[in-house]
Backbone bond lengths (Angstrom), bond angles and torsions (degrees), N, CA, C in turn:
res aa  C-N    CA-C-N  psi(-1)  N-CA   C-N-CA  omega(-1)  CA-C   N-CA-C  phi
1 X - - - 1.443 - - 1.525 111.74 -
2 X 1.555 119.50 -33.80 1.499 113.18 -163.54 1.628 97.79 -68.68
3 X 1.190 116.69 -52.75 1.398 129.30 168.03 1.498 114.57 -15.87
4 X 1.579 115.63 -57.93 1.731 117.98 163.07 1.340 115.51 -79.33
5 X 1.033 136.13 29.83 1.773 117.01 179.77 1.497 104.60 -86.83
6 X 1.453 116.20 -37.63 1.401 76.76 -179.54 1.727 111.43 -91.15
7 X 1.108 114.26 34.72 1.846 97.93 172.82 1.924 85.27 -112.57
8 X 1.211 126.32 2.95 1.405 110.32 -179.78 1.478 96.37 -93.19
9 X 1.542 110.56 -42.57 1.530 121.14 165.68 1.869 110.35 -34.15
10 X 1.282 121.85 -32.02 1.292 115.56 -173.19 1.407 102.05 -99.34
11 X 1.131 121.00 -24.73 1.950 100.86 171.28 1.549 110.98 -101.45
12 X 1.294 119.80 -20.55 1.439 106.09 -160.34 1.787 105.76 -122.65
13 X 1.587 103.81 138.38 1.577 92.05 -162.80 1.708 111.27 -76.04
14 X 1.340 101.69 -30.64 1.895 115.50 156.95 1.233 132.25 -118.72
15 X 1.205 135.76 157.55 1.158 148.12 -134.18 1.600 128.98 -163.63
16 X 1.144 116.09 92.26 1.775 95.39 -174.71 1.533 99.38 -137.54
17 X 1.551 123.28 175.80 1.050 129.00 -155.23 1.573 89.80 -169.97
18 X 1.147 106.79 101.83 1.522 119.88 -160.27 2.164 99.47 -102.34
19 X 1.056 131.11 150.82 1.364 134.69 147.67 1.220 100.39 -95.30
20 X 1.566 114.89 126.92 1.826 131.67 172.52 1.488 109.18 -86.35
21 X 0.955 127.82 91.41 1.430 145.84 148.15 1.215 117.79 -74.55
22 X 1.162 113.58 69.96 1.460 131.76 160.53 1.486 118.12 78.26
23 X 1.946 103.45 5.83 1.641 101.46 -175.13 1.236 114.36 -91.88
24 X 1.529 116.91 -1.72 1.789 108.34 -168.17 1.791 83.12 -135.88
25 X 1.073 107.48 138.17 1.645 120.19 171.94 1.927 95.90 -146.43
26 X 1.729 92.60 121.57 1.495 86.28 173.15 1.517 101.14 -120.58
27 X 1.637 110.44 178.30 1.411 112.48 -152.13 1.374 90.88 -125.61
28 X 1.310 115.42 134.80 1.449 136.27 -172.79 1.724 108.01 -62.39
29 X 1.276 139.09 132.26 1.765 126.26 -165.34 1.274 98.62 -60.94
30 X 1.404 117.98 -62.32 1.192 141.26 -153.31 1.804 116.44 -48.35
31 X 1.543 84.77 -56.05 1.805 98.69 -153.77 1.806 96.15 -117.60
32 X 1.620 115.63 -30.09 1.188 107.81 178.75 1.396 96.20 102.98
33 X 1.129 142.16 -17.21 1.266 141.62 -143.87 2.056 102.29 -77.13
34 X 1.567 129.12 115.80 0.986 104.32 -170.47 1.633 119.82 -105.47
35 X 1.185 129.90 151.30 1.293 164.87 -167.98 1.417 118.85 -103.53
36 X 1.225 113.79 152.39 2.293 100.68 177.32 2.442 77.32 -149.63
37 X 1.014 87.29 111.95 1.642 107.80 -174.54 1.885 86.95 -68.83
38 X 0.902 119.40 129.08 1.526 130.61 159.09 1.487 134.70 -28.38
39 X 1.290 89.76 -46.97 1.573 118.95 170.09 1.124 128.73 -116.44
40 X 1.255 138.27 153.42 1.840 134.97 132.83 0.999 106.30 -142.44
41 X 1.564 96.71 141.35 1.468 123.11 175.50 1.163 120.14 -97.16
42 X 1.576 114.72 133.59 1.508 113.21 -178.82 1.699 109.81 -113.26
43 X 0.956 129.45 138.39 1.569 161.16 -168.26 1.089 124.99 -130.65
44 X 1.605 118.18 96.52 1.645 121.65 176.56 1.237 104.87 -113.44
45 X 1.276 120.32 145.31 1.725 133.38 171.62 1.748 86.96 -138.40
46 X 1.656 91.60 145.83 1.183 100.56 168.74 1.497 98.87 -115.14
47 X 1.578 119.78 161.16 1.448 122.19 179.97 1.788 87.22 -132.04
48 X 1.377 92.28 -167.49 1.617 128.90 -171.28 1.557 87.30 -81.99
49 X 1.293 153.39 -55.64 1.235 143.09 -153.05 1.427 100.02 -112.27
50 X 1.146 127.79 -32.92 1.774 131.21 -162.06 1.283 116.37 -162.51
51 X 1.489 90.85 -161.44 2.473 72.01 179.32 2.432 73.22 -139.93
52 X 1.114 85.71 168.31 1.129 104.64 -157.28 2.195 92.11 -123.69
53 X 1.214 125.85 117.28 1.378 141.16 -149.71 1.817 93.29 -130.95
54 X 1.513 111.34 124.23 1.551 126.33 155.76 0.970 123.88 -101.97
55 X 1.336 139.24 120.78 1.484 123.47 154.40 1.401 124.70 -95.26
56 X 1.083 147.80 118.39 1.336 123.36 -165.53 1.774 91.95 -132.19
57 X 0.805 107.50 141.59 1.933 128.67 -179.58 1.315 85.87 -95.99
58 X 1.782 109.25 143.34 1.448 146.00 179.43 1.200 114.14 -129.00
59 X 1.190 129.17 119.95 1.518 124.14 176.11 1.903 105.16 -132.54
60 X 1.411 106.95 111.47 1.609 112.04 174.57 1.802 102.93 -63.86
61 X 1.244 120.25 119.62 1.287 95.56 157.96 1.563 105.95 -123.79
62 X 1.368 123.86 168.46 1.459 125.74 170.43 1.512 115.98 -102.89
63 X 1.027 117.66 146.77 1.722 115.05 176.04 1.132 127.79 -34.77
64 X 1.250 127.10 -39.74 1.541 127.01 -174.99 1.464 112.17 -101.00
65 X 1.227 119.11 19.34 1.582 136.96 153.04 1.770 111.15 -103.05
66 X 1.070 124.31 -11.26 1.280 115.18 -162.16 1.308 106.40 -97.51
67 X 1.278 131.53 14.69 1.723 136.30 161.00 1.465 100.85 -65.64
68 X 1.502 103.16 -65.09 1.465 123.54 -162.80 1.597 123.12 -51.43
69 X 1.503 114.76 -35.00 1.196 143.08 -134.89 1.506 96.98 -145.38
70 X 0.779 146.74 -9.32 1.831 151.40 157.74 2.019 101.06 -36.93
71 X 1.069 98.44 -35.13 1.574 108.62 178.69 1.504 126.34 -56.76
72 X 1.942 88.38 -37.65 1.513 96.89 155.54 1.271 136.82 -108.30
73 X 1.014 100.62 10.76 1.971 104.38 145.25 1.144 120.65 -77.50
74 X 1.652 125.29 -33.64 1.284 116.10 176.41 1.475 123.23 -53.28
75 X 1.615 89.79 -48.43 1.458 108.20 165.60 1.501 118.98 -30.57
76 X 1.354 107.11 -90.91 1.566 110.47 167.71 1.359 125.10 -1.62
77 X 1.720 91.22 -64.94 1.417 99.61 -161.68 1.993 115.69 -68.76
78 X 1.384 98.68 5.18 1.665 110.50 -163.80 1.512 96.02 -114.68
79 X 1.533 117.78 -11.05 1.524 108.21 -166.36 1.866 94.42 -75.01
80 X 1.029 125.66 -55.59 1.567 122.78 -159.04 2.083 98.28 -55.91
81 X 1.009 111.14 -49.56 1.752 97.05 171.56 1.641 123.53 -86.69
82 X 1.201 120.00 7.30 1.409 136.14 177.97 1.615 120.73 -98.53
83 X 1.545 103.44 -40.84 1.393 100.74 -144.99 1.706 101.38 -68.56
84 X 0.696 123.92 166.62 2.040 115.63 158.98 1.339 101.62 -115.81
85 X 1.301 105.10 147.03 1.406 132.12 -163.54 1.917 104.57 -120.84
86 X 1.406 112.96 149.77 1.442 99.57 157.14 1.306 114.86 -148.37
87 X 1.350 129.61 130.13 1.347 121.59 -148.13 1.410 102.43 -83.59
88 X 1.482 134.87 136.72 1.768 164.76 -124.48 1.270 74.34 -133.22
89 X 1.455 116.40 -84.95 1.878 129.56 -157.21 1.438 108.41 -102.04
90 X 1.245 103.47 131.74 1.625 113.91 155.07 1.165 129.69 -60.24
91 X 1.462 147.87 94.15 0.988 137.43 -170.89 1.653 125.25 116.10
92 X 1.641 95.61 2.12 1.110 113.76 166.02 2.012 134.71 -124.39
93 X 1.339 106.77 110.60 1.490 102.82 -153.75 1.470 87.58 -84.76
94 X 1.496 113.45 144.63 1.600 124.94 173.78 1.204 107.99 -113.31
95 X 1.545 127.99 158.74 1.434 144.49 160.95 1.307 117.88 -151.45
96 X 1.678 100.55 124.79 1.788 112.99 -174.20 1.501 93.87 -102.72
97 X 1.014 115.94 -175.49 1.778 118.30 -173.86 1.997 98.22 151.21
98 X 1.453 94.89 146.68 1.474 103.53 167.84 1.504 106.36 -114.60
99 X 1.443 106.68 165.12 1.170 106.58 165.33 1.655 113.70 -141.67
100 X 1.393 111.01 163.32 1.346 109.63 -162.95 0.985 119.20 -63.88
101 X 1.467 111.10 151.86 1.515 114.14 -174.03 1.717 111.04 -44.06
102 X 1.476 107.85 142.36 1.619 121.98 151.04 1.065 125.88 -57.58
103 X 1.202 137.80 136.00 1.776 134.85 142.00 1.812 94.29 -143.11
104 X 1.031 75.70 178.07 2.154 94.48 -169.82 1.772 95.01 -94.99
105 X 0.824 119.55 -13.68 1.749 133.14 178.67 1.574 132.50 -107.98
106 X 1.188 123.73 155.00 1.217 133.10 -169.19 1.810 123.20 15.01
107 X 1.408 95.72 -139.43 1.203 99.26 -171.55 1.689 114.37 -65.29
108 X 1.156 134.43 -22.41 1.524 153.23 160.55 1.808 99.48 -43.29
109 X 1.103 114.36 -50.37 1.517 118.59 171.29 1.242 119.06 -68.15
110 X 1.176 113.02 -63.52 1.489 130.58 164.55 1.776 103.79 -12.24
111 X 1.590 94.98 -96.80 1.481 116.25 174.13 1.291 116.25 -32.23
112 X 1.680 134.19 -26.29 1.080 128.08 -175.20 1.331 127.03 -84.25
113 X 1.748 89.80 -40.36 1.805 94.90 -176.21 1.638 99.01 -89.59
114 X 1.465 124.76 32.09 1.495 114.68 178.44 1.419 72.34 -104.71
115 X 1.213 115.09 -83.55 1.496 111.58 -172.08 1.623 120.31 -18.04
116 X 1.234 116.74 -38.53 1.515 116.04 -152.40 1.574 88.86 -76.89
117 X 1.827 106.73 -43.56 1.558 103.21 -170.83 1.441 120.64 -79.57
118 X 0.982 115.52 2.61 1.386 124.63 164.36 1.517 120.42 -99.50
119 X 1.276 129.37 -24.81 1.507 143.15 159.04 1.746 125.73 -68.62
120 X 1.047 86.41 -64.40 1.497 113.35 -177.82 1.414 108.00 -80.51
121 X 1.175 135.78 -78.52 1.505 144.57 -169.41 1.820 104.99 -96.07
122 X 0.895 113.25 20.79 1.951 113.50 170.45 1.235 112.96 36.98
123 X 1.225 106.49 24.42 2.338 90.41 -176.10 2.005 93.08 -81.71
């Protein structure tokens, strides 16, 4: 992430990148089964009518965890068309979404920073 701050610095007027210690636990659609994602990222843009808010869940995983735990990538990948939302503020559009697991290696990397630049940074 430090690596993008300043291209998040150019679209988004705030920015945070939180470690989840036990404050966010989300619940699997399927089975219920619950999870606490490593990360979340926060994303503010302000517009002409509202400000426009991301959350996106981060989870590092390493290879020899990813048998076990593949369950919660699926997950992830189902929260941005799954989740239900209910709008708090007028004038403010929200978006939750996961993205695929992290690692510093192969295709696990790959997949992540496509996602991130298509989520996060819109290219």
């Amino acid at each position: 992430m430090h690596d993008q701050e300043t291209r998040l610095h150019g679209i988004y007027d705030d920015f945070y990148l939180l470690r989840n210690e036990k404050a966010v636990k989300l619940y699997d659609f399927d089975t219920g089964r619950a999870f606490e994602p490593d990360f979340v990222l926060f994303l503010r843009k302000k517009g002409q009518e509202g400000s426009t808010m991301l959350q996106l869940f981060i989870e590092p995983k390493g290879d020899q965890l990813r048998p076990q735990d593949d369950w919660k990538q699926d997950f992830l990948a189902q929260v941005k068309a799954k989740a239900r939302l209910e709008t708090v503020f007028q004038g403010r559009d929200y978006t939750v979404l996961g993205l695929p697991f992290f690692n510093e290696t192969g295709q696990t990397n790959t997949d992540f920073k496509a996602a991130f630049e298509t989520e996060a940074l819109g290219a």
